[in-house]
N, C-alpha and C positions, 0 to 999 in steps of 0.2 A: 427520863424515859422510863417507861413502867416495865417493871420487872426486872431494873438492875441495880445492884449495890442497894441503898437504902432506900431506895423507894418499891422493896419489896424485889429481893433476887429471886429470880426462878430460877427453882432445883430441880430436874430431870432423873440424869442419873448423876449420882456421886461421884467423885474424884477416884475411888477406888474403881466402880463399875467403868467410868470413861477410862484409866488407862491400861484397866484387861484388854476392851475393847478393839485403844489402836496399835496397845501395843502387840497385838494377835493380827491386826492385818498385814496382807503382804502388797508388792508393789506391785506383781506377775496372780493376782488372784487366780486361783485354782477352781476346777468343777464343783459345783456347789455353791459358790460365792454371793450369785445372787438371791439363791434361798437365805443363805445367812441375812444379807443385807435387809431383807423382806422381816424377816425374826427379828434382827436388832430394831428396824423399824417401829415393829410392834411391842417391842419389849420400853423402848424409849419413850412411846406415846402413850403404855400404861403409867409408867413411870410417873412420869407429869404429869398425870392424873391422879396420882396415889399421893403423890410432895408436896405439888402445886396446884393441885385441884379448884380453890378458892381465886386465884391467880390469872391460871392462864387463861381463862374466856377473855378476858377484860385487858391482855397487851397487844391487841391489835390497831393498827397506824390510824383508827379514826376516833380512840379516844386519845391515843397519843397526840393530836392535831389538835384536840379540844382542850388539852391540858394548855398547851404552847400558848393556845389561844387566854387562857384563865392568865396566863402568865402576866402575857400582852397587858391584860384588862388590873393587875396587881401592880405595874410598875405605871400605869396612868397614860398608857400611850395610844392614841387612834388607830395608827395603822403600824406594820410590823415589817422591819429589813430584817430579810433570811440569808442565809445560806446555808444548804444541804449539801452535804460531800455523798456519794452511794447512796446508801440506803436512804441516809438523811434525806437525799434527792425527791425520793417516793414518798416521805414524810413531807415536806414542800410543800411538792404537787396535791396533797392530800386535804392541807391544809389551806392550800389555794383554793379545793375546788368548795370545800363547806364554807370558810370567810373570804371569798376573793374582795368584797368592797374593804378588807383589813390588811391588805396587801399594799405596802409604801414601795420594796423594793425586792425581789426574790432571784438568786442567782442557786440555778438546779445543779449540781456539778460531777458528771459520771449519772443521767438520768436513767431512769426507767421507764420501761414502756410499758407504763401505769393498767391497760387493760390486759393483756397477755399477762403480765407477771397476776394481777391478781383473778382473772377469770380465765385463761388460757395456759395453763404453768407450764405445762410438759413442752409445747413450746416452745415458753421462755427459757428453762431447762436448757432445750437442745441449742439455743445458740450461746448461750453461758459455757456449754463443754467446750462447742466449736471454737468460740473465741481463745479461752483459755490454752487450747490445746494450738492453735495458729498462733497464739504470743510467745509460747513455749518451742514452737516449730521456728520461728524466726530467728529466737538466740540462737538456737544449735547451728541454725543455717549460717549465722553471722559466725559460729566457733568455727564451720569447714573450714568459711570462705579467710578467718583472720585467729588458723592454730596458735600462731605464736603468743597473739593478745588475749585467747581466750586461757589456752593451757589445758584442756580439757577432749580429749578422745583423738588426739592427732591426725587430724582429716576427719575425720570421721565418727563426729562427736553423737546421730543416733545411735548407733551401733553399740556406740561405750555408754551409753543411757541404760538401754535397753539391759543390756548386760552387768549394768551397777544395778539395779532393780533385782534384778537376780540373784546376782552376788548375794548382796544383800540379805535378802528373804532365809536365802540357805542358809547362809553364818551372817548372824548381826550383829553388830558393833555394840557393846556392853556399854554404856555410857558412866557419868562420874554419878547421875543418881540409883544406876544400877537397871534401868531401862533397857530394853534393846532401841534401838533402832534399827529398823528393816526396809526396802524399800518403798513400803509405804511413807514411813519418815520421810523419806527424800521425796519424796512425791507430793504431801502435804506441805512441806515445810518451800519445794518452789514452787507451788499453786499461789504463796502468800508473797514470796518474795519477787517473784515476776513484776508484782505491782509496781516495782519502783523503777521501771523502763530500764532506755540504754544506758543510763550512768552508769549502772548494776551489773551489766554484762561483764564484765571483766572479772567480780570478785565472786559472781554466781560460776563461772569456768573454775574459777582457783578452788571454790566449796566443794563444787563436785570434784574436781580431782584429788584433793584432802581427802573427799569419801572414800574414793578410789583406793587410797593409800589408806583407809582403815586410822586417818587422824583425825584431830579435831574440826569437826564441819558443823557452822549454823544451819546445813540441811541437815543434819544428824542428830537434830534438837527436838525428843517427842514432846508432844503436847503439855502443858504443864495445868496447875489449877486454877494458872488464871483465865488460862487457854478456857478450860473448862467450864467457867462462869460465862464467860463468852458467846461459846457454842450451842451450851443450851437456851440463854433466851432469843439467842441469835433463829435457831431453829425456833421455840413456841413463838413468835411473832410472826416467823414465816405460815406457821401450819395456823395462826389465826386469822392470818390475811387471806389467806389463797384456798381453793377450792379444786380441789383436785378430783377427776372424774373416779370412783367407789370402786371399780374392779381393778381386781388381782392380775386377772389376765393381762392388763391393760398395762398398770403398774411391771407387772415382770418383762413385759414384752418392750417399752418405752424406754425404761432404764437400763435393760441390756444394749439395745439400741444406742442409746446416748453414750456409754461406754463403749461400744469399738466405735461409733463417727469419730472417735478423741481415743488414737492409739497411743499418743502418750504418757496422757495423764489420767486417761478415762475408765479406767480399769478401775486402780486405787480408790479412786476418787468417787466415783460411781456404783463402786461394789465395795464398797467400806461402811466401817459405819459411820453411823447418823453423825455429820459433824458442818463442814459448812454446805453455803449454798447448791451447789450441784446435786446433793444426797438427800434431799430433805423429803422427797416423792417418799420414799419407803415411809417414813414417818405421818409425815403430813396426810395420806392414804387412810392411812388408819388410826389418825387423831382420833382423843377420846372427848376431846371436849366440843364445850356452844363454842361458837363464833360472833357474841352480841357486838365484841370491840372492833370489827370488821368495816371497811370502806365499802360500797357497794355500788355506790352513785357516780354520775356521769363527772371527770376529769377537765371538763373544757375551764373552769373554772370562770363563766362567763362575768365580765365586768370589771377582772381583774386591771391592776395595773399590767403594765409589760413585762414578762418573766423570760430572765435571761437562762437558758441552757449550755452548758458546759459539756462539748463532748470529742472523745480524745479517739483518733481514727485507731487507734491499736491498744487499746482497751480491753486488758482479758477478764474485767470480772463485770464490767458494766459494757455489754458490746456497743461499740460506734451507734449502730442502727436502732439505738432505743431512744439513746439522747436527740438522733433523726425524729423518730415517733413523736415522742413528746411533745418537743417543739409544735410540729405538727397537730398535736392532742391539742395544745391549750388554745385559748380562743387569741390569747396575745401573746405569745410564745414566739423567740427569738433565739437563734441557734447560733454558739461561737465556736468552732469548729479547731481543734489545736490536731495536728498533723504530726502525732508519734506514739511513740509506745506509754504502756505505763496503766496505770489505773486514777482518772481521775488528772484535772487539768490545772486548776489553781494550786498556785506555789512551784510549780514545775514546767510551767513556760513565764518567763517577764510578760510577754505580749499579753496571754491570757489574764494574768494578773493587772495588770495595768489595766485593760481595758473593763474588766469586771469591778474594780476598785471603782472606777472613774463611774460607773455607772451604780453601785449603792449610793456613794455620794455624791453624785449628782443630779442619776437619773437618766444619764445621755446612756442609749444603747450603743454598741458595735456597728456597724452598717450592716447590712442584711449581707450573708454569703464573707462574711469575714474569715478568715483563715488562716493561724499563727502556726508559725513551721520553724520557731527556733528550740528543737528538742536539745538536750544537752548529748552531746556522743558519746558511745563508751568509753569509759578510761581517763573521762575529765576529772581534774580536783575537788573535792568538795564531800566526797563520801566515802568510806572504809568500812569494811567489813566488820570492821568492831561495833560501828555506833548501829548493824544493823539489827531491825527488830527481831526481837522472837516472840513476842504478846503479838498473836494475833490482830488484837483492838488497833496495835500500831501496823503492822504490816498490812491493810485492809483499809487503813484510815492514814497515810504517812504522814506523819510528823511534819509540822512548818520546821523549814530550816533556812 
């Protein structure tokens, strides 16, 4: 993919500039917070204008498609089996809609609802908070209802959220590279770890109450530099793809908005800086650069083969109702419907796995209205809070295990 690691990383801001940044955000932002946000914004998109200048025109998802495609055409093969996990999903579909007769086999996994997200954003925006903020709303709800398995705010686990946040921001936890962590930290760091559904329930209760306790917590873990490679082409791909409507008014009035609809993550995360997907408006607003690398054209991808969809009803980073869309977008678009939490469906139900496997190599689809409901429950074997991630790349993309 263009503009990472050696095929040209894109530099934004520096490892020093990103963790003034987050490590000055709070988890409770204060008056002002959106003007900041709005400045970092601007301050990020000169940035990458000034580093990456040469660059960032040209990492938008419809030369990346074209690249895949060169790929294709280098290893000698007619037509091309995909699989897209997130993003990769909109890379897919992108890549569907310019070669669809080059299309053997494509499974979309955690879609996008390829027009909103790139001509609509602030919409798409708003159910990206919603969701996240209702995956995040469900754990606490599941810590009321099962204190003892969770371990975390005794009944009454928003309450001890809201007031870790706080904690927090006032006195921060020093960390071993000499960081604070505040409750931004904790804020960012379970935006990424929510991803791994209800298996994770249990040691995400045990992390925040270690917070609590001012000990050692994987929510307590600021940003690092790999984090920070990440972020930023993470964002210039976003701000090359999408088009965001030019006023300020619009921008400050939108993104405050999307921050209280999402009272518990939406603050931090909405009124911080430029870092992942939810925050990207302040930036992307005031991009400095062309958009030639840009997708622009119709999604149906007509003539395709049959393109399976992946999508996971409790989905906080890729909502249910996009992976709906899409399906719907493409002209042969096929929906497999997994029934739980998490981000993204393959590897984390057998059912969806199996049935997705059996159809790259076969080619047989699901039956229409398919729907896999074996989520794994909290507090099964198989995961520990050691092997969880803290690289972003992983937390966002989980790991086969």
């Amino acid at each position: 993919m263009r503009g990472v690691k050696r095929s040209g990383q894109v530099e934004c801001w520096n490892d020093q500039e990103y963790s003034a940044a987050v490590d000055g955000a709070r988890g409770v932002p204060g008056p002002g917070a959106l003007q900041e946000a709005v400045r970092q914004g601007l301050e990020f998109a000169r940035a990458c204008r000034q580093r990456s200048g040469e660059l960032v025109p040209f990492v938008g998802t419809g030369s990346n498609a074209k690249d895949i495609d060169l790929l294709r055409r280098a290893l000698g093969e007619q037509a091309l089996s995909f699989y897209g996990r997130s993003f990769g999903s909109y890379v897919g579909t992108v890549y569907a809609a310019q070669f669809p007769e080059r299309v053997r086999a494509m499974v979309l996994d955690g879609g996008y609802d390829p027009r909103r997200y790139a001509d609509v954003p602030y919409a798409y925006d708003a159910a990206q908070f919603v969701a996240l903020d209702a995956a995040v709303g469900r754990f606490l709800d599941w810590c009321a209802r099962e204190a003892a398995a969770c371990g975390f705010g005794e009944g009454r686990p928003r309450e001890a959220f809201e007031a870790l946040k706080r904690a927090l921001d006032a006195d921060p936890v020093i960390t071993a590279s000499g960081r604070p962590a505040t409750g931004y930290t904790l804020a960012y760091r379970l935006m990424f770890n929510i991803n791994a559904g209800k298996v994770i329930w249990p040691e995400l209760g045990q992390a925040l109450r270690a917070a609590q306790a001012r000990q050692g917590s994987f929510l307590l873990s600021p940003p690092s530099p790999a984090s920070f490679d990440f972020l930023n082409v993470n964002l210039a791909v976003e701000c090359a793809d999408r088009v965001y409507p030019t006023s300020r008014v619009l921008l400050g009035g939108l993104v405050g908005a999307h921050a209280a609809a999402a009272p518990l993550l939406g603050g931090p995360i909405g009124l911080g800086p430029p870092t992942y997907d939810h925050n990207h408006a302040p930036a992307c607003v005031q991009w400095q650069a062309e958009r030639p690398s840009r997708y622009a054209g119709s999604y149906r991808a007509a003539g395709s083969a049959p393109i399976l969809v992946l999508g996971t009803t409790g989905d906080p980073d890729t909502p249910y109702q996009d992976s709906v869309a899409l399906a719907g977008t493409l002209e042969n678009g096929r929906l497999l419907t997994f029934a739980g939490e998490g981000h993204t469906a393959y590897n984390r139900s057998a059912c969806v796995s199996s049935l997705a496997t059996e159809y790259l190599a076969t080619l047989a689809l699901p039956a229409r209205g398919t729907v896999c409901a074996d989520e794994t429950p909290p507090g099964s074997p198989g995961l520990r809070a050691s092997e969880l991630a803290v690289d972003e790349t992983r937390d966002v993309i989980p790991a086969l295990r």
